[in-house]
C-alpha positions in Angstrom: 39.3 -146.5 102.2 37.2 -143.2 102.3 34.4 -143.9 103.9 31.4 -141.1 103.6 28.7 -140.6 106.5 25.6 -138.9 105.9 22.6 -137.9 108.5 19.2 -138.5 106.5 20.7 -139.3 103.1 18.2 -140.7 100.4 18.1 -144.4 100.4 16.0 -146.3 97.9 14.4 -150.0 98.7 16.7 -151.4 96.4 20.0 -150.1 98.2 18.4 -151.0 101.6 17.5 -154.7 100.9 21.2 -154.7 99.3 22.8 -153.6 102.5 20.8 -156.3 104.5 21.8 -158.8 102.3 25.6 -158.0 102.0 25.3 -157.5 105.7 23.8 -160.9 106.9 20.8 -159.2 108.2 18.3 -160.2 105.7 18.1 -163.5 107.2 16.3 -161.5 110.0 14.4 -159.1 107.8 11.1 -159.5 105.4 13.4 -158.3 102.1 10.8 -159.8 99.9 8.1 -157.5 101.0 9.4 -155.0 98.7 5.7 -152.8 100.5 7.4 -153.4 103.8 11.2 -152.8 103.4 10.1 -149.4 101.5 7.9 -148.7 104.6 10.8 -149.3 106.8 13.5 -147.2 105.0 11.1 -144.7 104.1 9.7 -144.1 107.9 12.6 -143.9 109.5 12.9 -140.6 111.3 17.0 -140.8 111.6 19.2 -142.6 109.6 22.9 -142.5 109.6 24.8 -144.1 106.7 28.0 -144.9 105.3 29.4 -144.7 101.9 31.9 -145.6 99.7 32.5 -144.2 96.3 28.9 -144.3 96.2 27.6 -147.3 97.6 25.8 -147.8 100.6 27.6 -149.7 102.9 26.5 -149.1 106.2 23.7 -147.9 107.9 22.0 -147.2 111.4 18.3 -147.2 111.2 16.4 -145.3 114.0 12.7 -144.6 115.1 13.1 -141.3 117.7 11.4 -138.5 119.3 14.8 -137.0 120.1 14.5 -136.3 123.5 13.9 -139.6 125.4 14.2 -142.7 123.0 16.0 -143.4 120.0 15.1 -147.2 119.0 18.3 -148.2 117.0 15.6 -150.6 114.4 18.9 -151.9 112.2 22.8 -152.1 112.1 23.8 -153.1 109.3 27.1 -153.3 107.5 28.4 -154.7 104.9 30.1 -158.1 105.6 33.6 -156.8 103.4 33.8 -153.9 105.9 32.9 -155.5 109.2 35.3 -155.1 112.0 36.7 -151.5 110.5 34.8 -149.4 113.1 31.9 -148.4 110.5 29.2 -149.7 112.8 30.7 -148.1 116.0 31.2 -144.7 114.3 27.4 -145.1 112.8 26.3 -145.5 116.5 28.4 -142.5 117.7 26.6 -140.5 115.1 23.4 -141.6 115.4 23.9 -140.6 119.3 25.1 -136.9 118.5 22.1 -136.5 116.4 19.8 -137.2 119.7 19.5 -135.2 122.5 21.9 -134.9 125.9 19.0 -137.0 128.1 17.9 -139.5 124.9 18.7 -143.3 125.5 19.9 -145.3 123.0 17.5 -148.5 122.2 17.9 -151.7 120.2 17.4 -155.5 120.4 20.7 -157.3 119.3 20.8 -159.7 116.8 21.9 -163.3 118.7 25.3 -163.7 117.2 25.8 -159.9 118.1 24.6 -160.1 121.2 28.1 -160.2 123.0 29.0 -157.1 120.7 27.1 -154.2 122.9 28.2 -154.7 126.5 32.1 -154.0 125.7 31.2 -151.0 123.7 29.1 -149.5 126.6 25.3 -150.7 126.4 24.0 -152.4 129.3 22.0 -155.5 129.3 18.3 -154.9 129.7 16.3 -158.1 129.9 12.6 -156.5 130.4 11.7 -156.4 126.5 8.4 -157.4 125.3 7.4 -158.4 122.0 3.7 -158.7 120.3 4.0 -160.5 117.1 1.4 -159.2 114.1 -0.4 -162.4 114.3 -1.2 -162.4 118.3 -3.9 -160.0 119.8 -3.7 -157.9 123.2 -5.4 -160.3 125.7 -8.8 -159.1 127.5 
């Protein structure tokens, strides 16, 4: 296996919402909103992604200024190459992109939720999410 990675490659919607589905992730992902997916790949400010013979097969999806906060959006990688170190090594990368004092981000996925501790994250339970439908509370 020669497996190709690539810092801010070209990814079209189509090879996006193919990587989510070969992944698992779509289950967790709007990949019908072909508007939203193409605003998610397109806006990404750092993406790392890995290749073989062409096809996208893994791909770490970031939101960053660089220098304090890299939110790590998706992991994703194909289900025929899980457990090959591709997602580890796109998570390595994605960190040398950032700078020395920038913290790595993301909110895991429940079945992969065991996944981060061993490989050095630490638990943070102080998240907050506002869903589209609710408002900010006078």
């Amino acid at each position: 296996m020669n497996i190709e990675y690539k810092i801010n490659a070209s990814i079209s919607t189509e090879q996006f919402i193919a990587l989510l589905n070969s992944s698992g992730l779509a289950e967790r992902r709007p990949v019908q909103d072909l508007t939203c997916m193409q605003g998610m790949i397109t806006n990404s400010n750092l993406t790392v992604s890995a290749w073989n013979e062409g096809e996208l097969i893994g791909l770490a999806r970031s939101m960053t200024d660089f220098h304090y906060a890299c939110y790590l959006s998706d992991l994703a990688v194909n289900q025929q190459y899980q457990k090959s170190g591709i997602g580890k090594e796109l998570q390595r990368l994605t960190q040398q992109e950032l700078g020395p004092r920038c913290k790595l981000i993301l909110i895991a996925a429940p079945s992969a939720n065991t996944y981060y501790g061993h490989i050095g994250f630490s638990h943070n339970p102080r998240c907050w999410v506002l869903e589209p439908t609710k408002q900010i509370i006078d």
